[in-house]
N, C-alpha and C positions, 0 to 999 in steps of 0.2 A: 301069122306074123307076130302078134302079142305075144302067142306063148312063146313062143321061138324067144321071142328079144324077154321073157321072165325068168326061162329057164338058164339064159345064158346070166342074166345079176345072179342068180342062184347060185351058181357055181364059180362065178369071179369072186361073190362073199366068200365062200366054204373055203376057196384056192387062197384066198389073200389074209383070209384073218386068221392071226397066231392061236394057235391050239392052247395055248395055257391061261387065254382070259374066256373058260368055256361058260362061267358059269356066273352069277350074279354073286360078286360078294359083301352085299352090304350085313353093318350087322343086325344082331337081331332087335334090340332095343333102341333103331334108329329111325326117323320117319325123315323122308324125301321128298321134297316138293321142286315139281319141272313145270316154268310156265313158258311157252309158247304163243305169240301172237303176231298174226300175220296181214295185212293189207294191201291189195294189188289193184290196178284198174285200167281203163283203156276209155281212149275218147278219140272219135273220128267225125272229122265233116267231107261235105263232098256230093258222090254219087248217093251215098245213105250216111246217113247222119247216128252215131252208138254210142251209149257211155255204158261205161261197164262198172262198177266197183264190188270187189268182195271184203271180206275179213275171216276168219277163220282164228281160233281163241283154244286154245287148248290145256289143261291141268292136267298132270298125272300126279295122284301120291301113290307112294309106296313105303310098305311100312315092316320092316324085318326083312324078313329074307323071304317071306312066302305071298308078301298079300299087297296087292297094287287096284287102284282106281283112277283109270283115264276119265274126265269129261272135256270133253269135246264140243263143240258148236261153232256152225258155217251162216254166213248171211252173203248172199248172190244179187244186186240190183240192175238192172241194166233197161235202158230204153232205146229203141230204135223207130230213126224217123219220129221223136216226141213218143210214141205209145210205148205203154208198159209191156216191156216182155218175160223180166225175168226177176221171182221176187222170190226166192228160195231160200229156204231157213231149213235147217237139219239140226240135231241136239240126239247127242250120246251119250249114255253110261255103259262101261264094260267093266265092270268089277273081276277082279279075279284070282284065281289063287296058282299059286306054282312050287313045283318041289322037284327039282334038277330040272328033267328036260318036260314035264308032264303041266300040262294046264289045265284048269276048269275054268271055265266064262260064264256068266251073267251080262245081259243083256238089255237096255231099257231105253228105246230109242222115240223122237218126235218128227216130223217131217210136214215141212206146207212148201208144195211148190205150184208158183203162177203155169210155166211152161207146162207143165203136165197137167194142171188143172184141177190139182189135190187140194183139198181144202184142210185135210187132217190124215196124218199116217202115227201111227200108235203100234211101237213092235217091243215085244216082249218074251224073252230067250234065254236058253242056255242050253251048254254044251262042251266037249272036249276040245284040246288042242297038245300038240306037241312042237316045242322046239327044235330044228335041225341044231343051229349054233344060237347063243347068246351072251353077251358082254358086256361091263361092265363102260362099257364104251358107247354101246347102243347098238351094235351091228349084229343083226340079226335076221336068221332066215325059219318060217316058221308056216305052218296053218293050222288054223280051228275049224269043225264043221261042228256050227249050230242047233238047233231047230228054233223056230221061229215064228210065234203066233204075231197075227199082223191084222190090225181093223184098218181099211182106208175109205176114208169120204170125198165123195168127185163134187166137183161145182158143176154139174149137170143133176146133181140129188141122187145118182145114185150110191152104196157103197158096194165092198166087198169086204169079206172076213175070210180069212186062209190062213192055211200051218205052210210055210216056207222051212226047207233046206239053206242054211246060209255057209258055204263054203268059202275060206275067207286065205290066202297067200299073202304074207307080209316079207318083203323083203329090204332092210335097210343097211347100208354100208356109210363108213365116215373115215375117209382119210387124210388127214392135213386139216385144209381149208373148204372140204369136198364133203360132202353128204347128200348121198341118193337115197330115195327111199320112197316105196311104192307097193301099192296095198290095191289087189283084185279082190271082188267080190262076183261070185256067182249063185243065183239065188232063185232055183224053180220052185212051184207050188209041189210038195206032196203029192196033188189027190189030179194034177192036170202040169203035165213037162212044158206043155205051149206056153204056160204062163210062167213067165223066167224075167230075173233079173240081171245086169251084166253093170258094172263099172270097175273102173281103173283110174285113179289116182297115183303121177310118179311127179316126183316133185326132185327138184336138182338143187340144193344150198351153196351158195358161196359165203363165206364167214367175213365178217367185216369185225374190224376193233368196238370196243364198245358194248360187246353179246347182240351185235346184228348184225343178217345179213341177205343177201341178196337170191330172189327167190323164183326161178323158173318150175311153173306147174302144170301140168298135163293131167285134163281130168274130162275123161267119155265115161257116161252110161247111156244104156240101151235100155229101157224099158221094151217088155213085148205085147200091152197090152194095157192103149190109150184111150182116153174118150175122142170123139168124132172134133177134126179141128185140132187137137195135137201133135205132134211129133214125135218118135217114137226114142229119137238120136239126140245126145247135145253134145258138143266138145265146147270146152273152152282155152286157151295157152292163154297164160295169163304171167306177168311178171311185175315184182310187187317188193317190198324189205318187209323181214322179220326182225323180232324180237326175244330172248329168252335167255331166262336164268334160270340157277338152282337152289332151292336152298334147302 
């Protein structure tokens, strides 16, 4: 059903977006700063009692026409019934270089999550990608496959060190006041297929005056391989206002 419903934004982007903004024209001696930040939460009483709140903070630069640096960083809080559930932090660098539709990635990512039980995840990557379409606009359909060395440390004392495959589908579209945009990852060991990563983040923008707007987000990953007492599933929907300008 996921891919079913990826492969169809795929091809309503390729179907809807004009053929003459294929390509990034900015110029060469220019540098572009896009900042993004986002806040969303939820609070229930009742049968169970939840507070939810995230953020999610995002920078891209780009600098000519060939060379861009996304960072990124998420913070997840939530308690249920009073106890701590969910205290997730994530931190990204994707450096990368591009010339028409051809990418190269750099890769340098942090990771603590409560629910999983991680006390420390340390990944460090690189690899190719190509774009299908990309514009000047943002709308874009694309993937990279990585490789990906990964140390992770468990709050049970044990770790693990592995080279991860990171296979990565970006799809974003913006029309009007509309912006979807939604990014798989799939992500097994190398040296063992059982041990595999899986998330989906698709997030839906409504544009409000001001450079803010209104933020419906869909975000599952599937870990397949937990310590004893964790969960292997999370979903969150979560809805929230953004923020972002350009300069």
């Amino acid at each position: 059903m996921r891919l079913s419903y990826l492969l169809f934004v795929c091809f309503l982007v390729l179907y809807l977006a004009p053929a003459g903004h294929a390509q990034n024209q900015q110029q060469r001696d220019t540098t572009l700063i896009v900042y993004t930040g986002q806040l969303t939460g939820a609070y229930s009483r009742g049968g169970v009692s939840r507070m939810l709140a995230t953020t999610t903070q995002a920078v891209t630069f780009t600098r000519g026409q060939h060379y861009g640096l996304p960072l990124t960083g998420s913070f997840i809080y939530g308690k249920q019934d009073g106890f701590l559930k969910e205290r997730e932090l994530l931190l990204n660098a994707t450096p990368y270089y591009y010339k028409g539709r051809f990418r190269a990635y750099a890769l340098g990512g942090y990771e603590i999550s409560n629910l999983r039980g991680i006390t420390s995840r340390v990944q460090l990557g690189a690899g190719p990608g190509w774009a299908f379409y990309s514009d000047t606009l943002g709308r874009e359909v694309s993937v990279s496959n990585l490789l990906i060395r990964e140390k992770t440390n468990f709050r049970d004392g044990t770790a693990r060190l592995t080279t991860r495959n990171s296979a990565r589908l970006k799809v974003s579209y913006s029309r009007s006041v509309v912006t979807l945009s939604s990014i798989t990852f799939y992500q097994p060991s190398v040296v063992d297929f059982g041990d595999y990563r899986f998330s989906n983040l698709t997030t839906l923008a409504l544009k409000l005056p001001r450079k803010f707007s209104v933020n419906f987000s869909y975000n599952y990953t599937h870990e397949s391989r937990v310590i004893e007492g964790r969960f292997p599933d999370n979903t969150n929907v979560t809805v929230g206002v953004a923020y972002s300008t350009t300069r």
